[in-house]
Structure formats: C-alpha cells, structure tokens
Biopython code that builds the backbone (N, CA, C, O; Angstrom):
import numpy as np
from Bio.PDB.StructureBuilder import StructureBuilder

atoms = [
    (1, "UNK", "N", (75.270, 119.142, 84.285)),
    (1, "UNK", "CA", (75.695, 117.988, 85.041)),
    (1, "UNK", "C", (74.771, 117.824, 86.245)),
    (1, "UNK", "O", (74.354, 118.784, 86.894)),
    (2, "UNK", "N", (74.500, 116.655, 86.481)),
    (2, "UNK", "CA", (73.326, 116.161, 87.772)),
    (2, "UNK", "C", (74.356, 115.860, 89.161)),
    (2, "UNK", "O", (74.873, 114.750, 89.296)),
    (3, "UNK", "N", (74.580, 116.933, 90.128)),
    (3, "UNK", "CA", (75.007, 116.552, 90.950)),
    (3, "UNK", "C", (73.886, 116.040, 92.060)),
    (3, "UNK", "O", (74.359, 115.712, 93.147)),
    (4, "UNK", "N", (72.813, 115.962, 91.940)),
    (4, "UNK", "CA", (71.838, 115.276, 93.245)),
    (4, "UNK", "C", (72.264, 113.608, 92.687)),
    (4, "UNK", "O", (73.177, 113.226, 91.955)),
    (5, "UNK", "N", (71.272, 112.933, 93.323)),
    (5, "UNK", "CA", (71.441, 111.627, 93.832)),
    (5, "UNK", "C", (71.290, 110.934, 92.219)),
    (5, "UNK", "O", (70.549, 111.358, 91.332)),
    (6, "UNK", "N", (72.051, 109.971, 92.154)),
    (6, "UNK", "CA", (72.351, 109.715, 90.915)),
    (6, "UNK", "C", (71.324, 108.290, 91.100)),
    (6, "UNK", "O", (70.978, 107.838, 92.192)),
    (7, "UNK", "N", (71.051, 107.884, 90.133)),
    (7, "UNK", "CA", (70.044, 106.607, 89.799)),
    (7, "UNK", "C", (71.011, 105.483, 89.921)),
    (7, "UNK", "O", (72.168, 105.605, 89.519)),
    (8, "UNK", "N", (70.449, 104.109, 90.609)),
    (8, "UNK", "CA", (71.284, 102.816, 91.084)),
    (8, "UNK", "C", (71.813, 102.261, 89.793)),
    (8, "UNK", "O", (70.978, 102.350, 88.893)),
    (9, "UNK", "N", (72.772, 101.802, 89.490)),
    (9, "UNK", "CA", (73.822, 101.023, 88.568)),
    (9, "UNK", "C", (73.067, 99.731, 88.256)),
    (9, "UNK", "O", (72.380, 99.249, 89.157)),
    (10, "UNK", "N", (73.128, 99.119, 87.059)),
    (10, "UNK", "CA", (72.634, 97.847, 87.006)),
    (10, "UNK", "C", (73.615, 96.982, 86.531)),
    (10, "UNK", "O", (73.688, 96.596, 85.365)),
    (11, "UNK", "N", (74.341, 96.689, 87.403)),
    (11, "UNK", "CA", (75.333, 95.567, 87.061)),
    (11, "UNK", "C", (74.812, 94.390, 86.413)),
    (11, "UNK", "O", (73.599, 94.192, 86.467)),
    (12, "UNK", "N", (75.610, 93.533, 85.773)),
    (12, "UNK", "CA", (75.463, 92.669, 85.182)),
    (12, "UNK", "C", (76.439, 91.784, 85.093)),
    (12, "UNK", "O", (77.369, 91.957, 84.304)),
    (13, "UNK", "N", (76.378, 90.988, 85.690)),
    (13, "UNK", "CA", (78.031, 89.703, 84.869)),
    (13, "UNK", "C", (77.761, 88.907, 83.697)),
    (13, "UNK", "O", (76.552, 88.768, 83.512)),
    (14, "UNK", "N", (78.513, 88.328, 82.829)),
    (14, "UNK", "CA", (79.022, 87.983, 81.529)),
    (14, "UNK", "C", (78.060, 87.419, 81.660)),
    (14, "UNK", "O", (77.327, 87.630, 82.626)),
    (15, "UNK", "N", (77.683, 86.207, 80.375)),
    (15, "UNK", "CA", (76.679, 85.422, 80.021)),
    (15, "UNK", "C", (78.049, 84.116, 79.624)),
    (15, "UNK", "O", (77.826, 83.020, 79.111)),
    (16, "UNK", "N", (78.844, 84.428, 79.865)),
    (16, "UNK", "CA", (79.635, 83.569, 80.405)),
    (16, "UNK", "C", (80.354, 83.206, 81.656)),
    (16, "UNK", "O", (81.449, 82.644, 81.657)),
    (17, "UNK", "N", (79.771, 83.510, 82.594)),
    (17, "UNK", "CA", (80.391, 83.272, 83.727)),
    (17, "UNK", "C", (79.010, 82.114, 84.217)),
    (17, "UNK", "O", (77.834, 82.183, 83.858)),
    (18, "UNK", "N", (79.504, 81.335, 84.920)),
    (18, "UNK", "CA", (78.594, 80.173, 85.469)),
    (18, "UNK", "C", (78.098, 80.470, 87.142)),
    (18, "UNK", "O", (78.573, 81.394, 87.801)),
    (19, "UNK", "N", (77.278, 79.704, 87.560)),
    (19, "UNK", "CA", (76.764, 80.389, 88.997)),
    (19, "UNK", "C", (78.142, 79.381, 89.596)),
    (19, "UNK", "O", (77.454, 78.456, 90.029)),
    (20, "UNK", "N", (79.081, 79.103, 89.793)),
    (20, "UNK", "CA", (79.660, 77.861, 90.461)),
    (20, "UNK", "C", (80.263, 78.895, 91.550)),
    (20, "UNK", "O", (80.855, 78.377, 92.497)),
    (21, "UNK", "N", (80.142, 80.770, 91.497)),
    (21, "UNK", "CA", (80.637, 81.459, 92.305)),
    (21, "UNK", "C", (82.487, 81.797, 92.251)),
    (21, "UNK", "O", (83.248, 82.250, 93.106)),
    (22, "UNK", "N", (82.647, 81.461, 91.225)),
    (22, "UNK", "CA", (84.064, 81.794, 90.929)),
    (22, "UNK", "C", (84.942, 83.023, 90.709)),
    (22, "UNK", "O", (84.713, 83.752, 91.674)),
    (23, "UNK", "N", (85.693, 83.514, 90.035)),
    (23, "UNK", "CA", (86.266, 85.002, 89.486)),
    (23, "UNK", "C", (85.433, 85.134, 88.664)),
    (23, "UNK", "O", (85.448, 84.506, 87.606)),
    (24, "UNK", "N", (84.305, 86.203, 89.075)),
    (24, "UNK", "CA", (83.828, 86.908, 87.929)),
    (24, "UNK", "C", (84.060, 88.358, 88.118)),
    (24, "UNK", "O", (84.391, 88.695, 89.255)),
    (25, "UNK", "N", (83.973, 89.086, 87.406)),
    (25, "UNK", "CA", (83.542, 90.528, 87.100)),
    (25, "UNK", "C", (82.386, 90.975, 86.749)),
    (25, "UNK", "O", (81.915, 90.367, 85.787)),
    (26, "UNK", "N", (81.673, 91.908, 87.215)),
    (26, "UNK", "CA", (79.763, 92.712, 87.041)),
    (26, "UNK", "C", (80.468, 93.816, 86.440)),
    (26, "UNK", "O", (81.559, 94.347, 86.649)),
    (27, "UNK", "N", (79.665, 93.975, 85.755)),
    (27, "UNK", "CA", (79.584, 95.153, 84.403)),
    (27, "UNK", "C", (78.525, 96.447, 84.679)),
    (27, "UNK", "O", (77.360, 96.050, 84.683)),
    (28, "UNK", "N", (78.615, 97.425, 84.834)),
    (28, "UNK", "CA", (77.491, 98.300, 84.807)),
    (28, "UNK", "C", (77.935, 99.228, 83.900)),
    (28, "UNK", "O", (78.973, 99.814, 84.206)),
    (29, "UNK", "N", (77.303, 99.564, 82.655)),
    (29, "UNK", "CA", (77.524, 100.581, 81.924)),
    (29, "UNK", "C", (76.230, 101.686, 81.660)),
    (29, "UNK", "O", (75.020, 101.488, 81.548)),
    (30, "UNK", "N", (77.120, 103.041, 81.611)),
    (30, "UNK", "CA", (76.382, 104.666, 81.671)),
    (30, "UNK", "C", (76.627, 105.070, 80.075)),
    (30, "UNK", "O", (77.036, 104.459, 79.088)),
    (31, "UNK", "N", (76.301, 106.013, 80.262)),
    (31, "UNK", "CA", (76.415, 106.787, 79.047)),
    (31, "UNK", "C", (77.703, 107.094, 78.577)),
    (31, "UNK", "O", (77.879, 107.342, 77.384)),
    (32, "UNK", "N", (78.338, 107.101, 79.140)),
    (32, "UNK", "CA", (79.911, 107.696, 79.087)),
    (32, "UNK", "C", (81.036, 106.821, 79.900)),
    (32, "UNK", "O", (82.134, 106.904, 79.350)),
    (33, "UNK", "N", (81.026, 106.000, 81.080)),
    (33, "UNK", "CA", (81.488, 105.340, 81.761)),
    (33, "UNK", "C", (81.388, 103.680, 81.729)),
    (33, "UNK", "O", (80.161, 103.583, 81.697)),
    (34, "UNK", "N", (81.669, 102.893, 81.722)),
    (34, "UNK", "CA", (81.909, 101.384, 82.035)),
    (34, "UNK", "C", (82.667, 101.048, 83.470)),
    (34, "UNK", "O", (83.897, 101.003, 83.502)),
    (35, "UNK", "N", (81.918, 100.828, 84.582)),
    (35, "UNK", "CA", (82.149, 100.305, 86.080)),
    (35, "UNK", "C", (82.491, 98.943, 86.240)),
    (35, "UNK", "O", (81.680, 98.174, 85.724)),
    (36, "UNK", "N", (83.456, 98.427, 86.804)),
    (36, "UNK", "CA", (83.441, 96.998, 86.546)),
    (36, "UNK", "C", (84.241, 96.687, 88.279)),
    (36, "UNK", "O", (85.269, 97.050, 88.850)),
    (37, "UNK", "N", (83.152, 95.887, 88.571)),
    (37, "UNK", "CA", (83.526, 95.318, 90.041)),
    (37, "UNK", "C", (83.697, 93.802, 90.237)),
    (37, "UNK", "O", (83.302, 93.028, 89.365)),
    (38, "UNK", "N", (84.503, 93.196, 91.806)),
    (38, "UNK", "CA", (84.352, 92.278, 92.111)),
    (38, "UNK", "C", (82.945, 91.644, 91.774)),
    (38, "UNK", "O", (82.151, 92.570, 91.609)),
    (39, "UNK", "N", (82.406, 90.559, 91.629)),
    (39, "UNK", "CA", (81.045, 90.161, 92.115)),
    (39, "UNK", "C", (81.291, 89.693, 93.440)),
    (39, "UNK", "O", (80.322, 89.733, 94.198)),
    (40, "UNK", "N", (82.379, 89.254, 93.894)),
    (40, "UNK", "CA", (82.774, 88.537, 95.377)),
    (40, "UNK", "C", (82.236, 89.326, 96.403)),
    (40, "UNK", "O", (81.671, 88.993, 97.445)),
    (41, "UNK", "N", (82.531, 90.534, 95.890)),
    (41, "UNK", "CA", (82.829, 91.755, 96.914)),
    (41, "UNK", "C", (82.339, 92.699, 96.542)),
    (41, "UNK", "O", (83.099, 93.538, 96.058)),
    (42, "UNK", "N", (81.196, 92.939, 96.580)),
    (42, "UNK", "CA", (80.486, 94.379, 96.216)),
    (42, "UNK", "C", (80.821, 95.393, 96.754)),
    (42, "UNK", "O", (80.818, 96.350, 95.980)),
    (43, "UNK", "N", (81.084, 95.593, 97.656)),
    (43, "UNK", "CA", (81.259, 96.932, 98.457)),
    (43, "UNK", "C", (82.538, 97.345, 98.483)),
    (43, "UNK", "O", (82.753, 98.078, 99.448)),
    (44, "UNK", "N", (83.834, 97.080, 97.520)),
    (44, "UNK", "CA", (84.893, 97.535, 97.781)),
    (44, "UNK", "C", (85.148, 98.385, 96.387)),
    (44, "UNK", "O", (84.573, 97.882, 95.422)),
    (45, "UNK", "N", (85.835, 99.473, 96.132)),
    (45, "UNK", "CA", (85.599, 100.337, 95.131)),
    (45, "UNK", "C", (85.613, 99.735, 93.543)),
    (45, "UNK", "O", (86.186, 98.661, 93.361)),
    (46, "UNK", "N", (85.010, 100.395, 92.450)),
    (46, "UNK", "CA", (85.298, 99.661, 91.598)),
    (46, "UNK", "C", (85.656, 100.309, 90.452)),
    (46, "UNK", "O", (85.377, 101.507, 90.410)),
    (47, "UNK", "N", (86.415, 99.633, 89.148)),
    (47, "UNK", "CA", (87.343, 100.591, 88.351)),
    (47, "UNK", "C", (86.147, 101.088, 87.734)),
    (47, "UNK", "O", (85.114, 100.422, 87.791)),
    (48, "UNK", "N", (86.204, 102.627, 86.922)),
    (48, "UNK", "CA", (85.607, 103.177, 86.110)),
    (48, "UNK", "C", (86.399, 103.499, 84.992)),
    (48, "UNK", "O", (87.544, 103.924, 85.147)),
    (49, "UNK", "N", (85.871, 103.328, 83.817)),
    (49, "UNK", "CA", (86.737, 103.350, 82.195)),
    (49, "UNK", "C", (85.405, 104.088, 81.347)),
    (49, "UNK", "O", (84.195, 104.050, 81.569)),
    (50, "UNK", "N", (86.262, 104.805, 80.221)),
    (50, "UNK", "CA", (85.539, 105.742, 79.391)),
    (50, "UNK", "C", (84.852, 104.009, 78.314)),
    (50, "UNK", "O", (85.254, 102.846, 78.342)),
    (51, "UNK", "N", (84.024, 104.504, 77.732)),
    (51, "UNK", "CA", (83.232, 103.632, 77.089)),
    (51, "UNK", "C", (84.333, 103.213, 75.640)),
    (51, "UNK", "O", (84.231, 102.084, 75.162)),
    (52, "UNK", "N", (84.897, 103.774, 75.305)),
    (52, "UNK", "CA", (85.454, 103.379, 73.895)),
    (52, "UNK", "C", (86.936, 103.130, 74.420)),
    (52, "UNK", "O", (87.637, 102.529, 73.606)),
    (53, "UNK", "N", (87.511, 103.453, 75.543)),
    (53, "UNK", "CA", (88.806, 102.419, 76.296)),
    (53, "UNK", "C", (88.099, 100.937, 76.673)),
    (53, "UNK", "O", (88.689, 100.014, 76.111)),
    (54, "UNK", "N", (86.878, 100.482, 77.564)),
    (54, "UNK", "CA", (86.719, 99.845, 77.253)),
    (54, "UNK", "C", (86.419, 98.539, 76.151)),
    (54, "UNK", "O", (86.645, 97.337, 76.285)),
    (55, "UNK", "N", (85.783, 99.350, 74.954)),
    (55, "UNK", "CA", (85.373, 98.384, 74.218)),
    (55, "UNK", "C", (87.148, 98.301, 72.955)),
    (55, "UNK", "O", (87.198, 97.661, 71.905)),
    (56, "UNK", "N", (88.325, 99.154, 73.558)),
    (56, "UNK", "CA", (89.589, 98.705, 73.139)),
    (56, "UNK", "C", (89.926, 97.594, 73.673)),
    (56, "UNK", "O", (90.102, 96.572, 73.010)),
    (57, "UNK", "N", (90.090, 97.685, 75.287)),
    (57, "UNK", "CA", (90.002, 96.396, 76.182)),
    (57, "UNK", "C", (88.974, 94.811, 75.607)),
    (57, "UNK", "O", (89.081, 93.586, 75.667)),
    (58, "UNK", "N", (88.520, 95.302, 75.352)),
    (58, "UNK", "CA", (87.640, 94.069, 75.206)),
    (58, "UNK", "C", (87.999, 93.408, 73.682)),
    (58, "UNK", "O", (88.054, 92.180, 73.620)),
    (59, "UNK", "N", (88.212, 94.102, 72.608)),
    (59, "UNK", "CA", (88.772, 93.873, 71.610)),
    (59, "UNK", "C", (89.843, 92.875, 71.345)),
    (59, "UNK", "O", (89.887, 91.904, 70.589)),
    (60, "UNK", "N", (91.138, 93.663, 72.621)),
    (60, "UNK", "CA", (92.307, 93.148, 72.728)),
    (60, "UNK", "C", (92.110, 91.845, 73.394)),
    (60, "UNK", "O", (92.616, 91.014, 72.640)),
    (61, "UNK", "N", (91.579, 91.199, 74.535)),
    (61, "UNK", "CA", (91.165, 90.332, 75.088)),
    (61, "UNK", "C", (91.155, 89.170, 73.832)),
    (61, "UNK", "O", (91.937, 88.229, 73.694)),
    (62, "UNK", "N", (89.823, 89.616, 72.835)),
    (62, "UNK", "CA", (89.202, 88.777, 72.361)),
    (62, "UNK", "C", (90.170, 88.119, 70.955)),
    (62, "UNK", "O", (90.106, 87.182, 70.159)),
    (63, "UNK", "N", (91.017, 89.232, 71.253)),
    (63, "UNK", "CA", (92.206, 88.576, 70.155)),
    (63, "UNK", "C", (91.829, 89.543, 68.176)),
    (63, "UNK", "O", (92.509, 89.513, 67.150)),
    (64, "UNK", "N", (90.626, 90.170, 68.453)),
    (64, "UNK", "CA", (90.513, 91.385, 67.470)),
    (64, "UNK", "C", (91.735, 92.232, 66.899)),
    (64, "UNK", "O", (91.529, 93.170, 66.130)),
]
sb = StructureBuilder()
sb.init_structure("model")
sb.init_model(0)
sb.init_chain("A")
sb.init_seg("    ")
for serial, (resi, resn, name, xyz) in enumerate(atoms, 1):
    if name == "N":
        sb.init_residue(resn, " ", resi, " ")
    sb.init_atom(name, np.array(xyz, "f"), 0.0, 1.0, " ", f" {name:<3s}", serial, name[0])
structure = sb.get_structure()
C-alpha cells in the first residue's frame, strides 16, 4: 500500500450534464474506488464507493 503522497484525481462530469452550471456530479475513478463530488463545491468532502457498488448504482438508475 502507497502511503506517501498520492497522485491528483481526475474528475470528470457526465457527457450529459450541460455547462448552464446546474446539479451536476464529477466522477473520479481509481482502481478500486469511485469518488463522486459536488461540481458546485469542490472543496467539501466527497462520497467514496467500491467500483462494482457503483456500477450496481448506476445500473439501477438506468432502469437495467
């Protein structure tokens, strides 16, 4: 396990979300983790989910 300084996150928001600045959510996914933050608000903590809870979440959403 790498406890020194970990490499910057590359968030991303949907390819559906529009610039109009609305509710979105940024996506950054690791090897093992899925981070998902405000875009409003960067700096306030953000949820972390195992990679295959997420892509359950996303499933269920999509009506799968």
């Amino acid at each position: 396990m790498n406890i020194g300084k970990s490499a910057p996150l590359g968030w991303f928001k949907s390819s559906y979300s529009g610039d109009e600045g609305g509710e979105c959510i940024e996506v950054a996914v690791t090897d093992h983790i899925v981070r998902v933050r405000d875009s409003k608000d960067v700096t306030r903590p953000h949820l972390a989910v195992g990679r295959a809870d997420w892509a359950r979440f996303v499933r269920y959403v999509a009506g799968d």
